[in-house]
Structure formats: structure tokens, C-alpha cells
C-alpha positions, 0 to 999 in steps of 0.5 A: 129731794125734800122729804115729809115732813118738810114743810114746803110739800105742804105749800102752793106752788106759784105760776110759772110766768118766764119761760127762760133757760133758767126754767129749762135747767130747773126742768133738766135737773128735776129729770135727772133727780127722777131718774135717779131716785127711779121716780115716775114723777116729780114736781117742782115743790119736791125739790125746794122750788115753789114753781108750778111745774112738774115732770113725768116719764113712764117706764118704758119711755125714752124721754120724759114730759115736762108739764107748766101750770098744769090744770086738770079740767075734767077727770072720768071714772074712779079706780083704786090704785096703789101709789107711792112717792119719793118724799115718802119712800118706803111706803105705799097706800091704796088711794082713788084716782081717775079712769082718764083726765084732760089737763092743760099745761104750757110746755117750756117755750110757753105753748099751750097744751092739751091732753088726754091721759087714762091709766098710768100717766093719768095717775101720775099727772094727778099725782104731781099736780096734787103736790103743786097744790101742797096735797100728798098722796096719804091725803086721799087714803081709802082707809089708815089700814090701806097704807103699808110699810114696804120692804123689797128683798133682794129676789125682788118680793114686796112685803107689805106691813099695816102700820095704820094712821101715817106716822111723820117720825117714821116717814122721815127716818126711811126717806133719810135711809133712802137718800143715803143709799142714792148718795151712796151707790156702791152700797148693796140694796134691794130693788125699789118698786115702781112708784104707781102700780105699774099693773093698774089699767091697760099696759102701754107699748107708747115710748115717747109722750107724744105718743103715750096720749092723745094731745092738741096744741093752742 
């Protein structure tokens, strides 16, 4: 997992034009490092490779989404929201994201996509395709103050502490904590909350992407 400020979050990823076994496994790994890090969301960049592709699964689904060149073509609505990332763990921040989008994308075998998503999956689209244009997430604060160091005791509580202007030293040392503790299993930790908000918008009851959104094929 690459971690601010690694500069490669700050890179454009480039168009994703074999859709071969290679980008399957790529895809199959980026899950597998999501779940591990109990992510909502990942792309490509995150995991050192410059391809637009990125990978989405909601908590209560039993399988996740695989998204190739995403474009967002029309976003509704405005809403604040908490969100985090998992290249800048510990840490969370309010930020504007859309009421609902429509994005185009290619699955992997190369077919084209479209889909309506609102709430949660429309956050996390966003979210993800922010990081294949090299934009993170502390990029869209409402205000400095409107970012927290968090911490998560062992009953489960958030506590939220103002630390102001996004600081890259400090951000770096949690990520680095982080992975030693993923690297780590048998060491005791707290629960980590969810990287969206889970209680923003309406809940979900959808188990697989298909279902989670409205979507069309070309």
C-alpha cells in the first residue's frame, strides 16, 4: 500500500488498453489488499501502478466492483460528508461530494458500462477516480478545521482531534503504524472505522453491485 506522501498518489494514471489475465490478477490483488486494510475503495496508484483502474466493494456486498477507465459524466446534488483513505490512515476530514453520478467505465473483458450511483457507492466512485487523476481526498476540505486525527478505543468510540492544515510528517508516521499492525496480525488493535461514512444517505440492503445501482451495458 503506497502512503502520502508517496509521490505516485500525486501522478495521473494512464489508460488501461490490454484487458488481458495480467490486469485480471492486478485487479484480484487490489481486492485482496481492500479487504485487507478493510477499505471501501482502491485504486490502482495506491498500489504503485499507474493504470486507470480501480476497485469498489460496500460493506454489506459479497463481492466487489471492478472499474476500467472510469469517467464520471454528470454529478447531481452536493452533500458533506466524512471521508477517509487508506494512504492517509488515521485521519478523517469533511469534504463535498455529489447527491448522485453517472460514470462510464470498461469491465475487464473490455465492455462498456454505465451506471447510476447515489450515496455511499457514488462517494467512493468519486472518491477513487479522484486518485487516478492524482487528487486526494484533503484536497476537497471544507475548511483545515474540518480535518481530525482520529482514534478508536477498544469499545469502538471515534474520537476526533483538530489538527488544523494537513501535515505530511505526521501523515506518513500513522500510515507506517498501520501497516505494521496489517503486517502483524497477532498484534491487539482497536477497530478502525469505515473509510465513508457509513450513515451518509439512505441505507443499503443491495449484496451485489449489480444490484447496489442502476447499470447499462454498450
Amino acid at each position: 500500500m503506497r502512503v502520502f506522501p508517496d509521490p505516485i498518489l500525486r501522478q495521473r494514471a494512464r489508460k488501461v488498453t490490454q484487458f488481458d489475465a495480467k490486469l485480471a490478477r492486478l485487479a484480484a490483488d487490489m481486492v485482496e489488499t481492500m479487504d485487507a486494510h478493510h477499505g471501501v475503495g482502491l485504486a490502482a496508484n495506491q498500489v504503485g501502478s499507474l493504470q486507470r483502474l480501480c476497485v469498489v466493494k460496500l460493506a454489506d456486498w459479497d463481492e466487489a466492483m471492478t472499474l476500467v477507465n472510469p469517467e464520471i459524466m454528470r454529478r447531481e446534488g452536493d452533500r458533506e460528508v466524512e471521508e477517509g483513505c487508506l494512504s492517509l490512515p488515521g485521519y478523517r476530514g469533511m469534504v463535498n461530494r455529489a447527491v448522485r453520478i453517472r460514470v462510464r467505465f470498461q469491465d475487464l473483458t473490455g465492455k462498456s458500462v454505465r451506471l447510476n450511483a447515489d450515496c455511499t457507492l457514488a462517494q467512493a466512485i468519486e472518491h477513487e477516480t479522484d486518485h487516478l487523476n492524482g487528487i486526494l481526498y484533503i484536497d476537497h476540505l471544507i475548511a483545515h478545521d474540518q480535518f481530525f486525527r482520529i482514534t478508536v478505543n477498544d469499545d469502538g468510540d471515534v474520537d476526533y482531534l483538530p489538527t488544523g492544515q494537513p501535515d505530511a510528517a505526521e501523515l506518513e508516521a500513522a500510515a507506517l503504524r498501520m501497516n505494521r499492525r496489517i503486517n502483524n496480525p497477532t498484534t491487539p488493535h482497536p477497530p478502525e472505522p469505515p473509510q465513508f461514512d457509513p450513515t451518509n444517505g439512505r441505507p443499503t440492503t443491495d449484496r451485489t453491485p449489480a444490484d447496489a445501482a442502476g447499470t447499462s451495458a454498450d
